[in-house]
SEMI-447770 format. One record per atom (N, C-alpha, C, O): chain; y, x, z; atom name; residue in three letters. Coordinates in steps of 0.1 Angstrom, whole numbers, padded with zeros to 4 digits. Layout:
A/Y/X/Z/CA/ALA
...
! end
This chain:
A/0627/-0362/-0632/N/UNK
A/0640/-0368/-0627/CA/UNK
A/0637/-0380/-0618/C/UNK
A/0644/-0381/-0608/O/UNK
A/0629/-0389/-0622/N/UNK
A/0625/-0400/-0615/CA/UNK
A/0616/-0394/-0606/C/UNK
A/0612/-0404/-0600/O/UNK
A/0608/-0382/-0599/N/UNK
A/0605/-0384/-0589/CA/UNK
A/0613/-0376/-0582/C/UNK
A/0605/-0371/-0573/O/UNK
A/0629/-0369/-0579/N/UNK
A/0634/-0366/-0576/CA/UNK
A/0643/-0382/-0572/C/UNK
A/0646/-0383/-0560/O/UNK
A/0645/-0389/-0578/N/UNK
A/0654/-0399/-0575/CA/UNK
A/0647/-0405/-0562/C/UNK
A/0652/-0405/-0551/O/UNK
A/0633/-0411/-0566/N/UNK
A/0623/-0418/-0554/CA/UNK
A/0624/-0410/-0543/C/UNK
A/0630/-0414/-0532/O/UNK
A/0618/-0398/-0544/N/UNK
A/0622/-0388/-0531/CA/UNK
A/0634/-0392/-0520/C/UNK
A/0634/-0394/-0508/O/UNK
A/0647/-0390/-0531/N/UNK
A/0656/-0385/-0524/CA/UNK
A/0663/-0399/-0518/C/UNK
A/0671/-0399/-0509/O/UNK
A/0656/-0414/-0525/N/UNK
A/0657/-0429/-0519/CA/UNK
A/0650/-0428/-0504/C/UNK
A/0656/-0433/-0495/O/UNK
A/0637/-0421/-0503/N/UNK
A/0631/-0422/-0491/CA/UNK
A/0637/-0413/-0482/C/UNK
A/0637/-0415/-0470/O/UNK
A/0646/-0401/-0488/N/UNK
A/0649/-0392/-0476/CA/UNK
A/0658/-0401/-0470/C/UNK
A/0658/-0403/-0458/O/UNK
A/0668/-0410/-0479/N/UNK
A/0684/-0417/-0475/CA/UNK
A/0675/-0431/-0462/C/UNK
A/0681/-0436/-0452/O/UNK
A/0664/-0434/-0466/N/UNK
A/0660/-0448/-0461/CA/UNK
A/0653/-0442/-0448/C/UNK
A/0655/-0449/-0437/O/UNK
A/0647/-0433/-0447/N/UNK
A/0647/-0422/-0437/CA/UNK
A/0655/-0418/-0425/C/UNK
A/0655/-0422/-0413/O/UNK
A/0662/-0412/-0432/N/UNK
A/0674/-0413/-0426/CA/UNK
A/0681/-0420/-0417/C/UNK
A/0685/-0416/-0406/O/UNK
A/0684/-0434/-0424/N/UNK
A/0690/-0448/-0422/CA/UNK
A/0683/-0449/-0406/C/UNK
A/0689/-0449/-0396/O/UNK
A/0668/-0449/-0407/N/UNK
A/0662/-0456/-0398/CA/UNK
A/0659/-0445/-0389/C/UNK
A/0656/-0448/-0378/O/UNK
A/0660/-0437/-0392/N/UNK
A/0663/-0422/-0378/CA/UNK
A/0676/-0426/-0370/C/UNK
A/0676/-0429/-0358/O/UNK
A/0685/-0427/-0380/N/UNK
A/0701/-0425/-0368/CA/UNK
A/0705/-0440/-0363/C/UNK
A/0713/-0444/-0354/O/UNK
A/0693/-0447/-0373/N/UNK
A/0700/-0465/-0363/CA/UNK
A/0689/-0461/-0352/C/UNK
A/0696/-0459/-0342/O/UNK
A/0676/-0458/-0351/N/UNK
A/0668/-0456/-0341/CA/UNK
A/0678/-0447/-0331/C/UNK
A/0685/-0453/-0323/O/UNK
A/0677/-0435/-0332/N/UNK
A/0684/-0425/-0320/CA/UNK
A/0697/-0430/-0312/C/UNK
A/0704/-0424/-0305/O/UNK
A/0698/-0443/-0317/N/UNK
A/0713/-0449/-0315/CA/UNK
A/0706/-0461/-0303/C/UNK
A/0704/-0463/-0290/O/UNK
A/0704/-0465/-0311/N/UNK
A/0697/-0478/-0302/CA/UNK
A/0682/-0480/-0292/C/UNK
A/0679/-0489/-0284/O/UNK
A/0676/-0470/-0294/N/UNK
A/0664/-0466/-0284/CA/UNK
A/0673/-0462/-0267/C/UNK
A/0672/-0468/-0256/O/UNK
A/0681/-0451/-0271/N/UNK
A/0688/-0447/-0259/CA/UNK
A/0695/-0462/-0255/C/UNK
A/0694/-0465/-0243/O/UNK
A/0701/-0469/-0261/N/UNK
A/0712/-0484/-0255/CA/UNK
A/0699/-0491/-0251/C/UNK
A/0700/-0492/-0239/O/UNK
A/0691/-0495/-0255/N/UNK
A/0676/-0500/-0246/CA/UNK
A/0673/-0497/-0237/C/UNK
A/0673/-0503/-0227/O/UNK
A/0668/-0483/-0239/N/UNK
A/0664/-0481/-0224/CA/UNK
A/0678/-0483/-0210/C/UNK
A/0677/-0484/-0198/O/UNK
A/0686/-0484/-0217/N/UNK
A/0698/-0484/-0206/CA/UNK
A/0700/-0499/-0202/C/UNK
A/0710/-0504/-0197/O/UNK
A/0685/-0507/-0205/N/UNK
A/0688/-0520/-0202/CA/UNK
A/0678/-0522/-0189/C/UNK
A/0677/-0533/-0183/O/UNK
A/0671/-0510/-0186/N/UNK
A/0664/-0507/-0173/CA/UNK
A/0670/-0505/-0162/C/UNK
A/0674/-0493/-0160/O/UNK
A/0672/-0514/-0153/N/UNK
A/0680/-0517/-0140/CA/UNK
A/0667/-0518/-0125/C/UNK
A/0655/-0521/-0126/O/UNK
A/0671/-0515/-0118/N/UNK
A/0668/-0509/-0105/CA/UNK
A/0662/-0528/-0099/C/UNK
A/0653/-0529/-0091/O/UNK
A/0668/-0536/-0102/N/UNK
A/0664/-0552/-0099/CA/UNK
A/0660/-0558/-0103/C/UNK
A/0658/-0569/-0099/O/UNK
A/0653/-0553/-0116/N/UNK
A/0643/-0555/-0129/CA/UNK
A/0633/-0560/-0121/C/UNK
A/0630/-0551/-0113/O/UNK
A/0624/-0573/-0120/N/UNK
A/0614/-0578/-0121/CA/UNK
A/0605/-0573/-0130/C/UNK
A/0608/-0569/-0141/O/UNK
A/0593/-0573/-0124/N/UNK
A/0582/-0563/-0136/CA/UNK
A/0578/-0571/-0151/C/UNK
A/0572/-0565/-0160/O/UNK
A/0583/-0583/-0151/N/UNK
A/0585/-0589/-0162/CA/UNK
A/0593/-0584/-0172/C/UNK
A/0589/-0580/-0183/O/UNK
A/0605/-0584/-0167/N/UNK
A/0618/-0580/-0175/CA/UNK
A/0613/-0568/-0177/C/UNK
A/0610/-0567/-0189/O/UNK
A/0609/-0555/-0169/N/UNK
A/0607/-0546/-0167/CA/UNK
A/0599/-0539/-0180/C/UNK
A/0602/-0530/-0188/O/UNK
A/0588/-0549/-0180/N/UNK
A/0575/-0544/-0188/CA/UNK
A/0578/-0550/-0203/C/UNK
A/0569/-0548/-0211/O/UNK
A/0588/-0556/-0206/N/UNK
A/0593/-0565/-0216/CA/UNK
A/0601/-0552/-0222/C/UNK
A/0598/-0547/-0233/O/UNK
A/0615/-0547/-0213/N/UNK
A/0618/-0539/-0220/CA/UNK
A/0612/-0521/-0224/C/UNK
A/0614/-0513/-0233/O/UNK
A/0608/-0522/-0216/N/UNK
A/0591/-0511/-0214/CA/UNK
A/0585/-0513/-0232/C/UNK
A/0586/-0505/-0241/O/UNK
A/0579/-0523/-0234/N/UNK
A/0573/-0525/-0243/CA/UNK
A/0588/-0524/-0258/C/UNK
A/0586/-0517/-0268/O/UNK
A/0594/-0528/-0257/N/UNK
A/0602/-0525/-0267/CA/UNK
A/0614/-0513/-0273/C/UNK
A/0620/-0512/-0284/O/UNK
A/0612/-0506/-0259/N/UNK
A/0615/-0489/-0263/CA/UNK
A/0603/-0484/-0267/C/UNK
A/0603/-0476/-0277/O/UNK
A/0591/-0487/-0261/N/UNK
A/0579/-0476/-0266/CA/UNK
A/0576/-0482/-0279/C/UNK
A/0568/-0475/-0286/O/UNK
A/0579/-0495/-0283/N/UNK
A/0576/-0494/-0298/CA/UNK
A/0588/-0489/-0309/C/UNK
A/0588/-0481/-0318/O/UNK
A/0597/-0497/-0304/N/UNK
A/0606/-0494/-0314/CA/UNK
A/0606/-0472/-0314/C/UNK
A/0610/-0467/-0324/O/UNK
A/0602/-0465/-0306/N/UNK
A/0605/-0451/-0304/CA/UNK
A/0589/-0444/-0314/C/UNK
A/0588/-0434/-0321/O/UNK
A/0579/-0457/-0311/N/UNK
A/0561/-0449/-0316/CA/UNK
A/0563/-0452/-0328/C/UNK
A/0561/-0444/-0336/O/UNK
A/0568/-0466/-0333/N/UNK
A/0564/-0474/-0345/CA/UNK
A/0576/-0474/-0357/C/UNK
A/0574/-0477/-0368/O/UNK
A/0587/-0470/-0352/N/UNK
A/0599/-0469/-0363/CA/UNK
A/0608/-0459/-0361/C/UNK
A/0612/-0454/-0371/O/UNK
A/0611/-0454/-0351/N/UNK
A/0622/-0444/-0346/CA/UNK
A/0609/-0430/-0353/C/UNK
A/0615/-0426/-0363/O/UNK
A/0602/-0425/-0352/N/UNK
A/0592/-0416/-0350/CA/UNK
A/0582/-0415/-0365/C/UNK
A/0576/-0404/-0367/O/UNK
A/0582/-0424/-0371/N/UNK
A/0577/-0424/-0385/CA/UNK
A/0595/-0424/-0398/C/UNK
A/0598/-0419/-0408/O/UNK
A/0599/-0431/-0391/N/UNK
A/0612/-0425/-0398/CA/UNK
A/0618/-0414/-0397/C/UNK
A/0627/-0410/-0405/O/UNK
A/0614/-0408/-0387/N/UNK
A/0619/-0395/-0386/CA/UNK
A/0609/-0385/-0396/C/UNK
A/0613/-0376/-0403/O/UNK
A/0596/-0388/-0394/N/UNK
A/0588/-0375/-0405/CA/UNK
A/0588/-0383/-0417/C/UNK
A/0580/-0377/-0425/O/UNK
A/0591/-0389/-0421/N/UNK
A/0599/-0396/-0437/CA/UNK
A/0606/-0387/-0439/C/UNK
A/0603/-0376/-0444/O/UNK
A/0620/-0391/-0433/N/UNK
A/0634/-0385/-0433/CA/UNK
A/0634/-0366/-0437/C/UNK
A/0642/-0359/-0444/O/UNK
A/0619/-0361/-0429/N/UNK
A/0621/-0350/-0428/CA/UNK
A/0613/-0338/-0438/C/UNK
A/0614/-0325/-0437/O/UNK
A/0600/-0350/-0448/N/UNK
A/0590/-0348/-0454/CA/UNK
A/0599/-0348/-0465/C/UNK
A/0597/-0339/-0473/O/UNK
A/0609/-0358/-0468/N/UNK
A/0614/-0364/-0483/CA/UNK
A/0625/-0350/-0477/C/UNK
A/0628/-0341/-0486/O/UNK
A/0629/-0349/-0470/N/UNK
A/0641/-0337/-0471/CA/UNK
A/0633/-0321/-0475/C/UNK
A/0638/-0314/-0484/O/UNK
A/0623/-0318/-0470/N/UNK
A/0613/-0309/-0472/CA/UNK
A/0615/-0309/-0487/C/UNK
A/0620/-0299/-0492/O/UNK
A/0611/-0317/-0492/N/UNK
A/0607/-0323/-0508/CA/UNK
A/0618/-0320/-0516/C/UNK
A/0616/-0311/-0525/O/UNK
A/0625/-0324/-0515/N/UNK
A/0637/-0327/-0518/CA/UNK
A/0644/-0308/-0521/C/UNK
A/0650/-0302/-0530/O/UNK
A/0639/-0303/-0508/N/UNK
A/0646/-0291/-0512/CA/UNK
A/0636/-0282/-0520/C/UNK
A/0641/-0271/-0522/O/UNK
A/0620/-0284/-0526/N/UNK
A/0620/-0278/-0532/CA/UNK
A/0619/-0283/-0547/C/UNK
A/0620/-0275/-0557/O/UNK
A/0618/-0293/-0548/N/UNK
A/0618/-0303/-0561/CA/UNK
A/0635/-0300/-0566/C/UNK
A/0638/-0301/-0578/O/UNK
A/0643/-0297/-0559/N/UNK
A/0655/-0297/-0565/CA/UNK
A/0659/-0275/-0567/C/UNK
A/0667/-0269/-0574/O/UNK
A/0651/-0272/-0557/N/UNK
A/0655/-0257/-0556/CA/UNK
A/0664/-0253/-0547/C/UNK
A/0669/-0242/-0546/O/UNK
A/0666/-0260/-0541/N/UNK
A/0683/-0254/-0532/CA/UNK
A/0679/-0250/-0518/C/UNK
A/0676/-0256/-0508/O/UNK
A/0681/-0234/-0522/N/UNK
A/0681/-0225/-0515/CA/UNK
A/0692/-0214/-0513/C/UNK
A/0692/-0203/-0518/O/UNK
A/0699/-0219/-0504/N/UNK
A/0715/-0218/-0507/CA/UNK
A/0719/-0217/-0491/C/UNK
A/0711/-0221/-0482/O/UNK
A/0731/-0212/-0488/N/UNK
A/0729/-0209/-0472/CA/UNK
A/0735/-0221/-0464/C/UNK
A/0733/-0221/-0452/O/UNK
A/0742/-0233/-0469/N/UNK
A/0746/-0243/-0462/CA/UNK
A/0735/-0249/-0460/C/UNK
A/0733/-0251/-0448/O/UNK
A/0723/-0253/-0470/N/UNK
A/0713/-0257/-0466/CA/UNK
A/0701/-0251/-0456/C/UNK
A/0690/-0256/-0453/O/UNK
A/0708/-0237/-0451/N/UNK
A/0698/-0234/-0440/CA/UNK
A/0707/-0239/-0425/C/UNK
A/0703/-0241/-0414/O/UNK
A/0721/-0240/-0430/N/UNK
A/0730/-0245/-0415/CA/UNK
A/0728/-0260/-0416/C/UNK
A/0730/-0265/-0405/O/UNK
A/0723/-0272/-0426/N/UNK
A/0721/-0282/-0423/CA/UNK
A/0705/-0283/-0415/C/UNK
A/0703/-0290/-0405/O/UNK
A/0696/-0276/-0422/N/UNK
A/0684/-0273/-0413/CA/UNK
A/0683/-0271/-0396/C/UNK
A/0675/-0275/-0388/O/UNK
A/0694/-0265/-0395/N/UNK
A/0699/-0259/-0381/CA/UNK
A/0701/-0273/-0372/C/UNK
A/0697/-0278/-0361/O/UNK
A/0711/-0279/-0382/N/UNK
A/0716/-0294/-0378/CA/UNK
A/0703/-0302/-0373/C/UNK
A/0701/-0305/-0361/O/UNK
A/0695/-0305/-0383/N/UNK
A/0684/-0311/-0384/CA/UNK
A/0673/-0307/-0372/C/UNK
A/0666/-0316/-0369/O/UNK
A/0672/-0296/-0367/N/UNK
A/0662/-0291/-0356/CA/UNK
A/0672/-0294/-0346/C/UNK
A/0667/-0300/-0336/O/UNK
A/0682/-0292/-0344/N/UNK
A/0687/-0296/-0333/CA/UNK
A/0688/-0313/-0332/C/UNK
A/0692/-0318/-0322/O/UNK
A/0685/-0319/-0342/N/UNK
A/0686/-0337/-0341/CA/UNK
A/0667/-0342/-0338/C/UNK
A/0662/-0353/-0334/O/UNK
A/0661/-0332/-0342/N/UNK
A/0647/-0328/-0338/CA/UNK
A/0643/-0332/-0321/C/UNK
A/0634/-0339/-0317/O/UNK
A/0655/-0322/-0315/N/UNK
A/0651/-0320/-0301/CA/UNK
A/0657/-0331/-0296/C/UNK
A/0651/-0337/-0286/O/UNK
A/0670/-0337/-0303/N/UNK
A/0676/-0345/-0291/CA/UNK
A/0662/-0357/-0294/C/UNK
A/0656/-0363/-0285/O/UNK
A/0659/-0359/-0307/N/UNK
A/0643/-0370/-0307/CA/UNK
A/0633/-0367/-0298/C/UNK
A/0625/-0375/-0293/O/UNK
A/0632/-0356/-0297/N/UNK
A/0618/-0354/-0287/CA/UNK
A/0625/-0357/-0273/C/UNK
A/0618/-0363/-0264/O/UNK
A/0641/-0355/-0268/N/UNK
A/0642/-0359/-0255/CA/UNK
A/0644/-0368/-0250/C/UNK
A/0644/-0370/-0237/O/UNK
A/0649/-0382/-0266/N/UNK
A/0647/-0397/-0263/CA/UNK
A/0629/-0401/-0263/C/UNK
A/0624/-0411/-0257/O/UNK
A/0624/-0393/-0268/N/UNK
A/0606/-0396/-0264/CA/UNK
A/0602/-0393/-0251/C/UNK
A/0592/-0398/-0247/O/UNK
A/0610/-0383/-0243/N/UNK
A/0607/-0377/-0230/CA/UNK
A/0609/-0391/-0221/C/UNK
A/0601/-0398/-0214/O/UNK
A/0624/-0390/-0223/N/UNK
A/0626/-0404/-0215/CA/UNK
A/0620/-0421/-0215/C/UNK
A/0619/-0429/-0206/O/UNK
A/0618/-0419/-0227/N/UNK
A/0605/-0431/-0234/CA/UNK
A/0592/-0427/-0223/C/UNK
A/0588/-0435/-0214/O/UNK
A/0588/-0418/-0225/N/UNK
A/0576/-0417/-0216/CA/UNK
A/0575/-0416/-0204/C/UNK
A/0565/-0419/-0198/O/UNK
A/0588/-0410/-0196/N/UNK
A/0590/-0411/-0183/CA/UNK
A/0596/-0426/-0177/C/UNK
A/0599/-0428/-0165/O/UNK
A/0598/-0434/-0185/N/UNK
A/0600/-0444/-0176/CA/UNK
A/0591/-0457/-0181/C/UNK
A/0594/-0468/-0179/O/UNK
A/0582/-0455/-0186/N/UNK
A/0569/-0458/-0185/CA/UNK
A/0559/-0457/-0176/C/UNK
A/0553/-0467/-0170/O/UNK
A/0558/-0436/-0173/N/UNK
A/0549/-0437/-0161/CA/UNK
A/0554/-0440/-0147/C/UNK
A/0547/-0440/-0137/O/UNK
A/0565/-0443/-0148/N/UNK
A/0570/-0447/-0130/CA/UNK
A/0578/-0462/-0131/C/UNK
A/0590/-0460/-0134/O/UNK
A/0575/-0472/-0129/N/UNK
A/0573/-0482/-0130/CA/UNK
A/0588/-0491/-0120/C/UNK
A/0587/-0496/-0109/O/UNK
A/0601/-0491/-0129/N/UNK
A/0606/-0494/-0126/CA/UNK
A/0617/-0485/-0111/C/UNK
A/0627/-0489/-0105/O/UNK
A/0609/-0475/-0110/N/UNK
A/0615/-0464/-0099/CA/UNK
A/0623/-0453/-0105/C/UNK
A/0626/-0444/-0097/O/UNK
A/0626/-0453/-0118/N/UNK
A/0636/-0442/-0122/CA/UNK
A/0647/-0451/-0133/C/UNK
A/0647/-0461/-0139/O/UNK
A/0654/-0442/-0132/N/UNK
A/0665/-0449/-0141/CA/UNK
A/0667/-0442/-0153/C/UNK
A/0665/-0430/-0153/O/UNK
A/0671/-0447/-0162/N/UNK
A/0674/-0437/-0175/CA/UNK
A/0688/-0430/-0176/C/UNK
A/0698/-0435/-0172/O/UNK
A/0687/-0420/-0181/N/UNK
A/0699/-0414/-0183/CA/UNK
A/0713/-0421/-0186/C/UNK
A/0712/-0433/-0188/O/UNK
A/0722/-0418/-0186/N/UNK
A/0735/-0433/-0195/CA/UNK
A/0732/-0426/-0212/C/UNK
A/0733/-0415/-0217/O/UNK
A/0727/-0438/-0216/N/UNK
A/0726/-0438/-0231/CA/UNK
A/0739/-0428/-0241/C/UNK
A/0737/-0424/-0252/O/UNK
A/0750/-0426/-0235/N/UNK
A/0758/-0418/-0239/CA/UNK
A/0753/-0402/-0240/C/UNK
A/0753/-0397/-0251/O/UNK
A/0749/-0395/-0231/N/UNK
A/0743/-0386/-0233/CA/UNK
A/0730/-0383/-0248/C/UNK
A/0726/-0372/-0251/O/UNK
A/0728/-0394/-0254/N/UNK
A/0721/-0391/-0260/CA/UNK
A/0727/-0397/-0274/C/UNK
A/0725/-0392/-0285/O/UNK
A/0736/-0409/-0272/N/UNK
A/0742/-0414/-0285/CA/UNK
A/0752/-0404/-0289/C/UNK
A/0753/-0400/-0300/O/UNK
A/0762/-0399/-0278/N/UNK
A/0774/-0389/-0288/CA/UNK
A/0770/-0379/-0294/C/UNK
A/0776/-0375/-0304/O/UNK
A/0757/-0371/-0288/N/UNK
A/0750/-0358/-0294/CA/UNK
A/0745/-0367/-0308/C/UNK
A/0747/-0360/-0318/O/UNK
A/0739/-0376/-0310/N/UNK
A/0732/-0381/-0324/CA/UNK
A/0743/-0385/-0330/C/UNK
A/0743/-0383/-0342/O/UNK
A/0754/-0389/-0325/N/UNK
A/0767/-0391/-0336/CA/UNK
A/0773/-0377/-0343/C/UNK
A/0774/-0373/-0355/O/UNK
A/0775/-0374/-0330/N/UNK
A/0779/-0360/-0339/CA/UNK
A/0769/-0350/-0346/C/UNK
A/0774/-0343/-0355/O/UNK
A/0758/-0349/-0345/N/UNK
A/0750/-0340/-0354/CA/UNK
A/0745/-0348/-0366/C/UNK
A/0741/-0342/-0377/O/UNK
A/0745/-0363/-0364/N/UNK
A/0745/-0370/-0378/CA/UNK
A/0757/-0369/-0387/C/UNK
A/0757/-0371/-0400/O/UNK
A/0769/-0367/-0379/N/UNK
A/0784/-0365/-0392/CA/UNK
A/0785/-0353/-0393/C/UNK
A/0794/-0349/-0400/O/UNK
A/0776/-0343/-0386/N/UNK
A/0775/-0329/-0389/CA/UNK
A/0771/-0329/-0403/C/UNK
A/0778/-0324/-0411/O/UNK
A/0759/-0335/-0405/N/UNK
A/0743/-0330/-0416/CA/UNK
A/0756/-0335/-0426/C/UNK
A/0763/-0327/-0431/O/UNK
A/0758/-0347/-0427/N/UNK
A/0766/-0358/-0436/CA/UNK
A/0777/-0349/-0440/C/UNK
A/0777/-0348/-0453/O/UNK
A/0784/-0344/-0434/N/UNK
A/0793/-0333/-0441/CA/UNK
A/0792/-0325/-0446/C/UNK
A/0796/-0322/-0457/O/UNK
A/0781/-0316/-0436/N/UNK
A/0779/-0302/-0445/CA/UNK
A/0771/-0307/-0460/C/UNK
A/0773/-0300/-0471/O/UNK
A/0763/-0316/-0461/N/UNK
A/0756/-0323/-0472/CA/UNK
A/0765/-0326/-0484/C/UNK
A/0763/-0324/-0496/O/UNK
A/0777/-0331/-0479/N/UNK
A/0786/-0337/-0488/CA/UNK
A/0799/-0327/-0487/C/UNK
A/0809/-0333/-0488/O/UNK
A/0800/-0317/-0487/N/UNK
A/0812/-0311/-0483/CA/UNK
A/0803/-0298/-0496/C/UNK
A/0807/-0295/-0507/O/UNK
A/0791/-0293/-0487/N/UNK
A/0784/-0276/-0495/CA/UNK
A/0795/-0266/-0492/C/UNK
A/0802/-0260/-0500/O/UNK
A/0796/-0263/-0478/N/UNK
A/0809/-0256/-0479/CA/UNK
A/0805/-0243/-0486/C/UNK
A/0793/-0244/-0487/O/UNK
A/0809/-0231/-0491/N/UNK
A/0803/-0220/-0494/CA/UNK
A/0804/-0212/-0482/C/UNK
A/0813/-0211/-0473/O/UNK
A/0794/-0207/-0484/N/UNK
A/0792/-0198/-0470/CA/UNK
A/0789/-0185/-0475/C/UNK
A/0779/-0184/-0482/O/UNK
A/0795/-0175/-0473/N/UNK
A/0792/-0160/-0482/CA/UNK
A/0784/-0152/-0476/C/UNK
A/0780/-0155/-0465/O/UNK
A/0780/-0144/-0481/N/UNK
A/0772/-0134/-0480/CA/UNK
A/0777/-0125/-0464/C/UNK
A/0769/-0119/-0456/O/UNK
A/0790/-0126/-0462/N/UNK
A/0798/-0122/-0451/CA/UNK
A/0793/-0130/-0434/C/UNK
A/0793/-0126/-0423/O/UNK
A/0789/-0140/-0438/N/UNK
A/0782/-0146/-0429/CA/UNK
A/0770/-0145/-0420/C/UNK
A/0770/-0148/-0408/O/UNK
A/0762/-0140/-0426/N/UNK
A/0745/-0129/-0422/CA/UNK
A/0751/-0117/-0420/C/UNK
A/0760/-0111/-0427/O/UNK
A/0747/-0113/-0410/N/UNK
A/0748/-0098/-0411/CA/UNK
A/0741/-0090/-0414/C/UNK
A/0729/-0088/-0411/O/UNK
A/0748/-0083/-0421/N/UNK
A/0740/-0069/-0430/CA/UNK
A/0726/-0068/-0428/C/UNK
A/0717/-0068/-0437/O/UNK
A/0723/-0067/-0413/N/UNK
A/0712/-0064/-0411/CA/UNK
A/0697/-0071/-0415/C/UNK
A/0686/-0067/-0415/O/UNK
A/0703/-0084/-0419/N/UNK
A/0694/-0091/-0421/CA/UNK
A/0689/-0089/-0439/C/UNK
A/0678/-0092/-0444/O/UNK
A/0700/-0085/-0445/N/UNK
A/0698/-0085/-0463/CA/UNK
A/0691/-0071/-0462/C/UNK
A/0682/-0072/-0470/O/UNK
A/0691/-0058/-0455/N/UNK
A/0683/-0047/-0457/CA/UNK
A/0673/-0048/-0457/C/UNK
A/0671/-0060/-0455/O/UNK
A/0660/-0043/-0458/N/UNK
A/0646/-0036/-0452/CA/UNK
A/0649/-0029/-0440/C/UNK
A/0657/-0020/-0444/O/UNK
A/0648/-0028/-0432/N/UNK
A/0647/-0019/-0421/CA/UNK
A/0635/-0003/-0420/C/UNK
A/0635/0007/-0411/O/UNK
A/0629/-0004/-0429/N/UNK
A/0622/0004/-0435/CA/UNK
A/0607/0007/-0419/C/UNK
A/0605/0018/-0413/O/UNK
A/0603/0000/-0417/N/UNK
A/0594/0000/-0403/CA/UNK
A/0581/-0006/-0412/C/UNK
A/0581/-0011/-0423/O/UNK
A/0572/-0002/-0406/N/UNK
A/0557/-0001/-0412/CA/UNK
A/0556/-0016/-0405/C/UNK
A/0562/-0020/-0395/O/UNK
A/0546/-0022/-0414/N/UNK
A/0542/-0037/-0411/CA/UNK
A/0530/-0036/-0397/C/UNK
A/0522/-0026/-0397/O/UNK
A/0530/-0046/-0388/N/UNK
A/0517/-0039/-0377/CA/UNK
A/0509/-0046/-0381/C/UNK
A/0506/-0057/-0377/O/UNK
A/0502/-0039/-0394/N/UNK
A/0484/-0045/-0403/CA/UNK
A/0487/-0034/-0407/C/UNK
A/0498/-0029/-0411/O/UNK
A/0471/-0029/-0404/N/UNK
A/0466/-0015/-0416/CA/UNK
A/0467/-0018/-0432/C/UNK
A/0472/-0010/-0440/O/UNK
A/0461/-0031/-0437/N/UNK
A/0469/-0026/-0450/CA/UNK
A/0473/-0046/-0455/C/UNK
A/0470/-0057/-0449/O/UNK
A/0481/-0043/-0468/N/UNK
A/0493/-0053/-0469/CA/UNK
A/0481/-0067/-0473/C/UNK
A/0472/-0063/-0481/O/UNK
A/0477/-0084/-0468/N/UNK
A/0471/-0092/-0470/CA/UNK
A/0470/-0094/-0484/C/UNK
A/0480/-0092/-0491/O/UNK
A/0457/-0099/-0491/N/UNK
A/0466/-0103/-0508/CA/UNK
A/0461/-0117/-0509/C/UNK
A/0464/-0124/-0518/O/UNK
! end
């Protein structure tokens, strides 16, 4: 029981510092202006690429190690928790494409502009009150949901001559 509780403290603290990151990496970079002095420039340069390598990016494989954990230390294998999963790979990508932009305005040196931080904060708002709902909601999702096809055998020969053990 206590190392379900510890766990499930690092998934929440995880968490925490995922969605304040994805929030505020994107409003940083949006402090890169076209009149930027390479001072200012390399100033704010330096504090998207840490705050994105050093906290946004280790809180994210916390957040997603302790959730890992979490679902098997608790069992719950249940079908809301494969649509919050869904959630979670999609909040996956929008982090890899605040890292894209982290890295592209790095290698071009004050000659590109960043996206408007909105493109990347409303998608992290909403797929964070997404997880937060379906988490706290469990809606039931029935069996009517998958389709058939997926609960059968399809009865098709595996492509290996014979079964691994």
């Amino acid at each position: 029981m206590l190392a379900i509780s510890i766990v499930k403290a690092l998934h929440i603290m995880g968490i925490s510092l995922w969605a304040a990151g994805l929030i505020a990496v994107p409003l940083m970079l949006a402090r890169h202006t076209p009149n930027d002095n390479q001072e200012e420039y390399a100033r704010v340069r330096r504090f998207t690429h840490y705050g994105y390598t050093h906290l946004l990016t280790p809180a994210a494989v916390i957040a997603v190690a302790a959730g890992t954990g979490l679902i098997f230390l608790r069992g719950v294998f249940v079908p809301w928790m494969f649509a919050k999963l869904v959630l979670v790979g999609a909040l996956v990508a929008l982090h890899a494409g605040v890292g894209n932009i982290v890295v592209r305005m790095g290698e071009q040196t004050n000659e590109r502009q960043p996206p408007h931080p909105l493109l990347f904060v409303i998608p992290a708002l909403f797929l964070l009150t997404a997880i937060l709902l379906v988490v706290l909601s469990k809606p039931g999702i029935g069996d009517g949901f998958i389709p058939e096809w997926l609960h059968s055998p399809r009865e098709l020969q595996l492509p290996l001559d014979e079964v691994p053990t």
